[in-house]
N, C-alpha and C positions, 0 to 999 in steps of 0.2 A: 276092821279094815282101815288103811291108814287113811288122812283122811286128803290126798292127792289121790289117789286111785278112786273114793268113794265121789268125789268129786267132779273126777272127769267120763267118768259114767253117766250123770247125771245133768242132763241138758240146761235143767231151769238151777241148780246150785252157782254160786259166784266161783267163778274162778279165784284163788287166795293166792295171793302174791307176798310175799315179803321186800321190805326194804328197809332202809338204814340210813344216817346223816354223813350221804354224799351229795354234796349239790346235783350231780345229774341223776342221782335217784330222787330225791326233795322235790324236783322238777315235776315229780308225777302227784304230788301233793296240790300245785294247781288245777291239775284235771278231775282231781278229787274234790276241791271244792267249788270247783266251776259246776259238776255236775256231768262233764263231759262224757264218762263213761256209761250211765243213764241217758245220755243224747245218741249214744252212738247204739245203743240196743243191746253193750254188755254188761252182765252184772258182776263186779267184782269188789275183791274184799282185799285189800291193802293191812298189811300185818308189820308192825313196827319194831324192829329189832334194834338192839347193837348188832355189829356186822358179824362177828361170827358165830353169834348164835342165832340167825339168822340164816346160815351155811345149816348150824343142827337141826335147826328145825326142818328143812330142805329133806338133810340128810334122816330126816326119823319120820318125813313121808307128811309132814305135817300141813306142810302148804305146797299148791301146785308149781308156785314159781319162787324164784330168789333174783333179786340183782343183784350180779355181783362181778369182781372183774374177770376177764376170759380166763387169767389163770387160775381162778379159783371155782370155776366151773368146773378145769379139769380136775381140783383139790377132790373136791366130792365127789366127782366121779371115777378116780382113781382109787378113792376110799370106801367102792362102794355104792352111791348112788349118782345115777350117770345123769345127765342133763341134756337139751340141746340150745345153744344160742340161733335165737330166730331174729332175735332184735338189739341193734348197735343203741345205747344211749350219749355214750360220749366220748372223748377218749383223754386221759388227766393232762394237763398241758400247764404244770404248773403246781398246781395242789396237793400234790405227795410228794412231802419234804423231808430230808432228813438233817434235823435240826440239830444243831450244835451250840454248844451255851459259851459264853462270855471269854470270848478272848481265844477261841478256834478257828483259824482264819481260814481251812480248807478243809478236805477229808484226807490228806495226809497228813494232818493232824492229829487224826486221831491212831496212827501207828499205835502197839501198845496198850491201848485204851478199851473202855467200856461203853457198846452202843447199845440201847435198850430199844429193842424191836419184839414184833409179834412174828415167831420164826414160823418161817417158811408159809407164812403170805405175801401180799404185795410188795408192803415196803421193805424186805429183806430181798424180793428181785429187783428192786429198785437201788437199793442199798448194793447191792453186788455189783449192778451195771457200771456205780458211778465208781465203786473201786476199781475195779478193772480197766477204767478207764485215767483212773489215777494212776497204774500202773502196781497196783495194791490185789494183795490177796486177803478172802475173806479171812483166812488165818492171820491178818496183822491186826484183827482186833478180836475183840473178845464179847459174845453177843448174848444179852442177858434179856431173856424170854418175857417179854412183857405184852398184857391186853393192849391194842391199840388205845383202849379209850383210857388207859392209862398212864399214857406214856406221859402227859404234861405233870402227872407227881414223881415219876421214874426220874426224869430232868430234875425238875427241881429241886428234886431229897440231893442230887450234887453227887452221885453215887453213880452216873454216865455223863461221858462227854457228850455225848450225842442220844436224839432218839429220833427213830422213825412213824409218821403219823401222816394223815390227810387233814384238810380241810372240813368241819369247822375244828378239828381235836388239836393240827400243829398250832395253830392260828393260839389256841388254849396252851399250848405247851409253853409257848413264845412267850404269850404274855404272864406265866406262872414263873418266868426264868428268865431275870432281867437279863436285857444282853443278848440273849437267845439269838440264832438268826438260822437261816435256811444256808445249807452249807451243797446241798445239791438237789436238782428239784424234777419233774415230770416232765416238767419243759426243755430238757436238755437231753430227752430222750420220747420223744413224741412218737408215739405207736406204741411203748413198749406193754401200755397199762391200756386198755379198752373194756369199755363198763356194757354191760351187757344182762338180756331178761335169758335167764336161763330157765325152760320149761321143762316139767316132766314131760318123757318121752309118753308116755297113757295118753296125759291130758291133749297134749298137741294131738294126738292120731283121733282122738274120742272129739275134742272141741277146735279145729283147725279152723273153722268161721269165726270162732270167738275172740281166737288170739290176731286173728286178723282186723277186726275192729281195735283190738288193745296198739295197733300200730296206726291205725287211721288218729286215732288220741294221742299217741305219742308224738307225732307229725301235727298237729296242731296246737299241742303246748310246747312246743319248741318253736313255733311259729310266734307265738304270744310271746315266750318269754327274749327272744330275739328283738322283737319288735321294738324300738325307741318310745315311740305311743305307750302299749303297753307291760314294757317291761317295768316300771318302779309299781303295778300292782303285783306281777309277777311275785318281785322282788319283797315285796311285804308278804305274801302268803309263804314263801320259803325260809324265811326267816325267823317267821313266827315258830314255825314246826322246827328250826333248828335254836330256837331261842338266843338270838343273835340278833345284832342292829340291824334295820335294812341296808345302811349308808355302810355298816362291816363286811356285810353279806353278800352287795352288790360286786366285792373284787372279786369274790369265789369264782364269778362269770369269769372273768378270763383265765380261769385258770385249770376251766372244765369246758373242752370245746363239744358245745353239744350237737349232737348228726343227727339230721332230719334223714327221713327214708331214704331221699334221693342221693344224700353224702353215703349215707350207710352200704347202697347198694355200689358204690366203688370201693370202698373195704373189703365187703364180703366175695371178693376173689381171690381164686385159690391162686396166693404170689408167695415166695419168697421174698422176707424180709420186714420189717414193724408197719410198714405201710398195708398190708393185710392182716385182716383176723386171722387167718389161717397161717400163716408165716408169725407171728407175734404170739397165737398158742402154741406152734411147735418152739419156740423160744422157751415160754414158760416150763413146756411138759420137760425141755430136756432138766430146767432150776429144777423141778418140783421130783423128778428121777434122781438128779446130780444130791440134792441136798435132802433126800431117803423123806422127802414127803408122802410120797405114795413108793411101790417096788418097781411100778411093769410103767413101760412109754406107752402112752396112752395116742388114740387112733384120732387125732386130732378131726378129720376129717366128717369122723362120726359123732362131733358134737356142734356141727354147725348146719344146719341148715338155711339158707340164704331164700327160699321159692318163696315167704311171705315179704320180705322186704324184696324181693323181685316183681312183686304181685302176681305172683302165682296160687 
């Protein structure tokens, strides 16, 4: 049995989560060593990924939950293994960048050229947005399939003008590639990217009290790491786990704006347009249809659930 079904059957097993080096996933590394989740009466087991294998493991049933962002909920769930977002963690505001090397002064620059992205995730809807808004089709460049976490040797082998990455991996792209610099960023399109705990549909229906504490914890380490007091311990425990300065790690914060319950519960209405989850996943599903990630438009509505960050 795999072992998110074996799991949420079983009242006294940890709920298993997966996560990966996003600043507002990292964010749950200090409730982790604060102990918060033992304070709160749930037991869970945090599982350290690269980000998309992170999505496999999801997808092969491995662990009960994944962070990961609302379009790539509907990735797996279009491919197969369906999810429901119950929980907003942040939304990128700056942090997924696509980066352009020495002497590339825009993204019409790169007409002609070679971008190194991890097709048809994030930063290839991110990378579309900002063409489009160049007035660029993704056919004016040429898109060479790379692992995000290696896009900083992609750049600098000099064999793409560009590459697309998040934080802490562009921040690594940058500095592998002198010159380097952010040619368009998350911040220029705020809504488009929203970070998110996507749960098996079993475990949610089998442990719905439990993932209900996993928000009361969410809502207090975002209170912590908000907090001027104490954000620079925040700021040391996130850093550690992403092997990064704190004083490096410290800009990540703005450029991951993180939602406590109370923000989250004004996302999670069903609106038209990036200021909702639900209008910012029917965004993604039409990218993730349009550019043959998945075949079928996927029911947007049936992967959100909003009743726990309502306090329902």
């Amino acid at each position: 049995m795999p072992l998110s079904m074996g799991a949420a059957h079983a009242a006294d097993a940890p709920l298993h989560i997966g996560y990966s080096d996003w600043p507002g996933w990292v964010a749950m590394q200090v409730a982790i060593d604060k102990g918060w989740f033992k304070d709160a009466g749930v037991d869970v087991k945090f599982e350290w990924f690269d980000y998309s294998a992170s999505m496999d493991a999801y997808s092969a049933g491995k662990i009960d939950a994944d962070l990961v962002t609302n379009g790539d909920a509907l990735v797996m769930g279009g491919n197969g293994a369906k999810s429901v977002m119950i929980m907003l963690t942040d939304y990128s505001n700056g942090n997924d960048i696509i980066v352009g090397k020495a002497g590339t002064k825009g993204l019409k620059d790169l007409k002609g050229k070679k971008v190194g992205i991890e097709v048809g995730l994030v930063e290839h809807l991110l990378l579309i947005d900002g063409l489009t808004k160049a007035k660029m089709k993704e056919t004016d460049v040429t898109l060479v399939n790379a692992k995000t976490n290696e896009t900083p040797q992609v750049l600098a082998s000099g064999d793409v003008a560009a590459a697309g990455a998040w934080q802490p991996v562009a921040g690594q792209a940058m500095k592998g590639a002198p010159g380097a610099h952010p040619l368009y960023t998350s911040a220029q399109a705020p809504g488009l990217i929203y970070d998110v705990l996507a749960v098996s549909p079993t475990s949610l229906n089998a442990r719905k009290a439990d993932w209900a504490k996993v928000l009361t914890v969410w809502d207090k380490t975002v209170a912590y790491i908000d907090d001027p007091k104490t954000q620079p311990d925040a700021v040391k425990i996130m850093a550690a786990k992403s092997g990064v300065p704190p004083e490096e790690y410290v800009k990540y914060l703005k450029g991951t704006k993180l939602l406590s319950v109370a923000d989250a519960r004004k996302v999670m209405v069903d609106k038209d347009g990036l200021g909702s989850l639900y209008g910012s996943s029917r965004n993604a599903d039409a990218f993730n249809v349009k550019n043959s990630v998945y075949k079928t438009a996927q029911d947007v509505k049936s992967y959100i659930d909003p009743s726990l960050t309502n306090g329902k």
